[in-house]
C-alpha positions, 0 to 999 in steps of 0.5 A, spaced: 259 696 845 263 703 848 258 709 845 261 716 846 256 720 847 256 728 842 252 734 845 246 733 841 244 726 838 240 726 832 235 721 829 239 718 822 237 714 817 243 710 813 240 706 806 244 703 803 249 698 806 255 697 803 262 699 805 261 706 806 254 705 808 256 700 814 261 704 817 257 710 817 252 707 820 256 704 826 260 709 827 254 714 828 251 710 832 258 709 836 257 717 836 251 717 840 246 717 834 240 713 835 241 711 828 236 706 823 240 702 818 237 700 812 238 696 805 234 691 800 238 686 801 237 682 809 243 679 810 247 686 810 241 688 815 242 682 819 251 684 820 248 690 822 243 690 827 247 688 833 251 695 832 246 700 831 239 702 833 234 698 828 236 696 823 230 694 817 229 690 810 227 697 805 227 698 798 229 705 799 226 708 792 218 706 795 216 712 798 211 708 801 216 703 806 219 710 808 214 713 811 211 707 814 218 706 818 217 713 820 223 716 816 218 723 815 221 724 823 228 724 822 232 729 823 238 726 818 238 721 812 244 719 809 243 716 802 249 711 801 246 707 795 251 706 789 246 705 783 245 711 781 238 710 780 236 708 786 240 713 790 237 719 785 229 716 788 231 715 794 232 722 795 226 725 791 222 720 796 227 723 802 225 731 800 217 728 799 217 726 806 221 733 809 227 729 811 230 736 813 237 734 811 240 729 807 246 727 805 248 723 799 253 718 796 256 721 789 259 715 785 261 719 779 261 727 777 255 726 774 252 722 780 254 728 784 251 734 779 245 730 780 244 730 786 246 737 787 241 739 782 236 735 787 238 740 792 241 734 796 245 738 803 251 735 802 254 730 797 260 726 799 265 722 796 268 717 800 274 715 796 277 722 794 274 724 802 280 719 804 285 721 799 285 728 801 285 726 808 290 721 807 295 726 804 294 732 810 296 725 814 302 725 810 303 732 810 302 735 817 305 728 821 307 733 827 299 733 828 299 726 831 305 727 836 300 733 839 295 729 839 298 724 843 300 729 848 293 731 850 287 726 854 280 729 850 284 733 845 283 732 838 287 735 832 282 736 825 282 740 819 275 744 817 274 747 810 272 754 812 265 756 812 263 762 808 260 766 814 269 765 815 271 769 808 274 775 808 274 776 816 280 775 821 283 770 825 282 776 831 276 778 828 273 771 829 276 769 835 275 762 835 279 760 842 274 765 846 267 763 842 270 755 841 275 754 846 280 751 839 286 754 836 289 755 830 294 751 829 296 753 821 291 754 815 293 750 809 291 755 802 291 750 795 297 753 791 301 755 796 304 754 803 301 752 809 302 758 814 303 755 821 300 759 826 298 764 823 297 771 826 291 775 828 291 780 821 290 773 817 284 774 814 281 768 811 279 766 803 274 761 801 277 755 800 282 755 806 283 749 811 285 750 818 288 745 822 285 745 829 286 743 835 281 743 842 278 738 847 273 733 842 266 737 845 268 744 843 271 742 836 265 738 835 261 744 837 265 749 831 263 744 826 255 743 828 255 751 828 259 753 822 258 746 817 252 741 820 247 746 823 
């Protein structure tokens, strides 16, 4: 399988090997990851195997099993289990073990309040994630024709960070500190503003539509969204 490698390869744990856990187990693996992929259930382990790292039968809410297969040293687990119980005593025993973050699936807006109350870093939701991605492809089809034009180059959109709000794009000067530039900046409720100036000052909630080579974007993100 073709890996591509990311400047700064992590230790991840995904549990739970449904659709959503699958893919992402794959693709971090493709990514660079060393990446351990677990589910009760041995056949969906034994599909998997060939494409990640290792791959193991875990029952996920028994601290135990956890621990001896060494989650307490990954830097990043990925809680990928739709039953909501599960999922929640997956997470409690992740934090009992330190994992330092941890990213969980949410099924439903109580799931997610849940998970949020649990003090989980990030929780996703796979289904609305898509629509919304989806729905900027349709609305912004130009950015693939850029995309094409460019070997190693690559066309993304970020919600903007916190350490963003209230600063200027001059302010910031992101194709000096990241080598990416600002295609347009996308505010809900109103129009997108196509490359906006430098006194553009950015309000929580914006997306900005990037554009920059694939290891510089990723930097941007690790530094203002992963950590």
């Amino acid at each position: 399988m073709l890996r591509r490698r990311v400047r700064k390869a992590k230790q991840v744990a995904v549990i739970g090997l449904g659709d959503f856990g699958y893919t992402m187990a794959v693709e971090l693996y493709q990514l660079g990851h060393e990446v351990l992929a677990l589910d009760k259930d041995e056949e969906k382990v034994q599909d998997i195997t060939e494409y990640v790292t290792h791959a193991a039968v875990c029952d996920a809410t028994d601290e135990e099993q956890l621990r001896n297969l060494g989650l307490g040293n990954f830097e990043l687990a990925v809680v990928a289990i739709g039953r909501i119980e599960d999922s929640i005593l997956a997470v409690s025993c992740l934090q009992d073990l330190n994992v330092p973050k941890v990213v969980a699936k949410g099924t439903s807006r109580a799931h997610s309040l849940v998970l949020e109350r649990l003090g989980v870093d990030q929780v996703v939701h796979p289904e609305a994630d898509m629509a919304r991605r989806v729905a900027r492809n349709l609305t912004f089809p130009h950015l693939r024709e850029i995309l094409e034009l460019q070997a190693n180059y690559a066309v993304g959109d970020l919600m903007v960070p916190d350490s963003f709000v209230g600063q200027t794009l001059s302010e910031l000067d992101l194709r000096r500190r990241y080598q990416v530039s600002v295609l347009a900046v996308h505010r809900p409720g109103k129009e997108t503003e196509t490359l906006p100036g430098g006194n553009y000052r950015f309000e929580k909630g914006d997306i900005i539509i990037l554009i920059g080579r694939e290891e510089d974007m990723e930097r941007l993100e690790e530094e203002q969204a992963i950590g």
